[in-house]
N, C-alpha and C positions, 0 to 999 in steps of 0.2 A: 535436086533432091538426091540423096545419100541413100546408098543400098549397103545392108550389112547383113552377109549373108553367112549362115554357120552350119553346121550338120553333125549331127549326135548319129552316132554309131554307124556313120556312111559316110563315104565322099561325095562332095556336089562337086560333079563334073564342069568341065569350062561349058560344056556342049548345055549345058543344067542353067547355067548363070547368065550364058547368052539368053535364053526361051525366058529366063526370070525377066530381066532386064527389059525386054520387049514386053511381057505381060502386064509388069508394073506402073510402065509408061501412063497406063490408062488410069493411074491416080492422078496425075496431075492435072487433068480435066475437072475431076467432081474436090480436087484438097490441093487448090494450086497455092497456097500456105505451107504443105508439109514439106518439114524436113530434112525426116531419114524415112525409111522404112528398114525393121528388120525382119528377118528372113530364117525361121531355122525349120531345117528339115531333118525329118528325124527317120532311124528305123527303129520299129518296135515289135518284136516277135513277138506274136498272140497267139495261145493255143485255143484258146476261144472262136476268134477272128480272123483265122489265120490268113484271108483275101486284102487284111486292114492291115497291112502292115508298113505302109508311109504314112508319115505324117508333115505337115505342111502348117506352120504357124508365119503368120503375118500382121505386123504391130507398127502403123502407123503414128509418129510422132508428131503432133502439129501443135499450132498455138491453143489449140482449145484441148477436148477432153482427147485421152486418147483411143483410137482406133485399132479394132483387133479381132484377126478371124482362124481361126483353122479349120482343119478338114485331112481325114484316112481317107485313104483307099488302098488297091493293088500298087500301084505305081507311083510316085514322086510326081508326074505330070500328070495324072488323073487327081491328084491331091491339092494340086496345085491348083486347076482350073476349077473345083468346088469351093476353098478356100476363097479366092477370086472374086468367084458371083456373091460370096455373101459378103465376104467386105465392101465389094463396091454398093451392095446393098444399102448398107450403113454408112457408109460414105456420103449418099444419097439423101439418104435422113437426116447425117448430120447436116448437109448444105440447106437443102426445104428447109429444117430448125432453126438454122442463122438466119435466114432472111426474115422466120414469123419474129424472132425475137433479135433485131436490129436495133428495134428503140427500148430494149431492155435496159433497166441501171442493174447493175453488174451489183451482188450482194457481197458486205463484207466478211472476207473471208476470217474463219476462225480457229487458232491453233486448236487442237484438242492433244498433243503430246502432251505427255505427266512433265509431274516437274522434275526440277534434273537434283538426278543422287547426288549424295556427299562427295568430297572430291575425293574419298579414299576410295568408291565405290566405284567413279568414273572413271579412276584408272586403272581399278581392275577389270572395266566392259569391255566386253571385246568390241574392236572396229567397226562397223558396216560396211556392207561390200558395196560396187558400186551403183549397184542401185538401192541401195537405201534398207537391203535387205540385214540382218545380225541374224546368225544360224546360234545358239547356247545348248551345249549338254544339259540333259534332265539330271541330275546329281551323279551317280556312277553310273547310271545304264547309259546304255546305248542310243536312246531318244534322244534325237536333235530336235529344240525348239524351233523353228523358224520366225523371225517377229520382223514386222515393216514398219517403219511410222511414216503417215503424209500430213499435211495439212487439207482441213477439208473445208471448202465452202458452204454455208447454209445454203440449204435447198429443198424445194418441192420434193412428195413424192411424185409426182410424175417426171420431173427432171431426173430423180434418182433412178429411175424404172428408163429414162431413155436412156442416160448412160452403164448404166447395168447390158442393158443389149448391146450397147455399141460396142461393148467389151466382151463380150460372151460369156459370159459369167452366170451362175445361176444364182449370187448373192450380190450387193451391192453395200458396205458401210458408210453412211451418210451424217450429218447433222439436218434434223427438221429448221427448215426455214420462222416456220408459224410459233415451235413450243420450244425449240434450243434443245431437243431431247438426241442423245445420238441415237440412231436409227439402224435399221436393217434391212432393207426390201429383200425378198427374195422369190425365188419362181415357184410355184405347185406346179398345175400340171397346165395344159395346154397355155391358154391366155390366162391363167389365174395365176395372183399374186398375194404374196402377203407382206405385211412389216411386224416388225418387233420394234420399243421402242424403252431405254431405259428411264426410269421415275424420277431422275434425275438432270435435269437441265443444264446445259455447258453455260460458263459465262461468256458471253459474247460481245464483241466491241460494242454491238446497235445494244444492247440492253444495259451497258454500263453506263451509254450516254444517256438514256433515259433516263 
């Protein structure tokens, strides 16, 4: 397993990389599939919070969805070891979920990317970075758009709601399994959740074949 470790406005010490390196170990146990995990740790001065000022993000890469936790506090290894507990939490969840859904048939999956511009247009789009990100100026101001496109599997909403957690996210964009409508879960407050869902249904391979 591949550790890729980076740090925004601070150095990560060797003495840093070592204590990662040992702590991370303990993925291979509950995601003996993954394989990277990345790493960035950040500083972040807050006059709000000023005790919150590490931050610790960790993004497991495996065959299935991906894995991902962070966590502030005072120090880089107090940030660490909270980031830790909740990943390995969800780690957890994800291994319990694979076993209920072993004899699952895997749904087919369905592009939702528009169609592609004129070629005069495509080659004036700027590139993607490498992840899949294109940052676009908003006309002359200053606003940077940021746009991602993935491909997204039909899905439950409770599949959409467990991988929404597993990512830590308070939104999740989905396609509905049932109605082909894209979706939107997202958190309220405690355990409650809601979706939004557009009037318009994607075309999908299983609905063509019908």
């Amino acid at each position: 397993m591949e550790i890729v470790v980076a740090g925004r406005h601070t150095e990560v010490t060797t003495r840093y990389r070592e204590h990662l390196a040992n702590k991370l170990a303990k993925i291979e146990q509950l995601a003996p599939r993954a394989q990277r995990v990345d790493v960035l740790v950040s500083h972040e001065a807050s006059h709000k919070q000023s005790g919150s000022s590490e931050k610790v993000e960790l993004t497991v890469i495996d065959k299935g969805p991906v894995i991902r936790a962070e966590a502030c506090a005072d120090d880089a290894y107090a940030a660490l070891d909270i980031a830790m507990g909740r990943l390995l939490e969800r780690l957890r969840r994800a291994r319990d979920r694979r076993k209920d859904h072993r004899n699952h048939t895997p749904l087919t999956p369905v592009d939702v990317r528009p169609p592609s511009p004129p070629q005069e247009e495509a080659d004036a789009a700027p590139e993607p970075g490498p992840d899949g990100v294109i940052e676009t100026p908003l006309g002359d101001s200053p606003v940077l758009i940021r746009e991602k496109v993935h491909r997204a599997e039909p899905m439950t909403v409770d599949d959409a709601l467990y991988e929404m957690e597993l990512v830590g996210h308070d939104f999740f964009l989905f396609v509905d399994a049932e109605t082909a409508q894209p979706s939107v879960a997202y958190r309220r407050r405690g355990w409650s959740y809601g979706v939004i869902k557009l009037d318009v249904p994607v075309a999908t391979t299983q609905a063509a074949a019908g």
